[in-house]
C-alpha positions, -999 to +999 in steps of 0.1 A: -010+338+375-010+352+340+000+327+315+009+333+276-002+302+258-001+291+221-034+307+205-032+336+231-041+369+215-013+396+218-003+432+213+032+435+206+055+459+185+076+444+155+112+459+144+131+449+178+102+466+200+108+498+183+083+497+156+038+501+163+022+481+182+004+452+162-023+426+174-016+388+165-022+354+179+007+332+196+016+301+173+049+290+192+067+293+217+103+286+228+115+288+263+150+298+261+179+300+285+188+332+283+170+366+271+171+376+239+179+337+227+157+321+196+163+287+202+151+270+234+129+242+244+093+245+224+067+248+254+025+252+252+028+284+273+048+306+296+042+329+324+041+361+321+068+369+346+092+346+327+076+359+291+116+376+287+130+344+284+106+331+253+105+334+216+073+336+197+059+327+165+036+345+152+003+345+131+013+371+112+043+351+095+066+369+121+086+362+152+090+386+187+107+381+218+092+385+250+101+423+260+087+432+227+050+417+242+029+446+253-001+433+263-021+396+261-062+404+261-081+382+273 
């Protein structure tokens, strides 16, 4: 099972998903109850199939939500 955790490096594209894509590293996480939320419980990682439902801090001094996530290399 794929698995974003905090530290894993990311592809994902800033201004609500509409914006380019940018590489950064995950520094938080929250696991919310509902998509689209910012404030949920702070977890170490997520799956991927539940990445929707999370909030992530960023390296970068920024924040996406999950559907903005592209891709995670590994």
């Amino acid at each position: 099972m794929l698995v974003i955790k905090i530290g894993s490096t990311i592809k994902y594209r800033d201004n609500f998903g509409c914006g380019a894509q940018r590489t950064t590293i995950v520094r938080g996480i929250q696991h919310c109850a509902m998509q689209g939320a910012k404030d949920g419980e702070a977890v170490q990682s997520i799956a991927w199939y539940a990445k929707n439902y999370g909030c992530f801090d960023l390296a970068n001094g920024h924040w996406c939500y999950g559907k903005q996530i592209d891709v995670m290399e590994v």
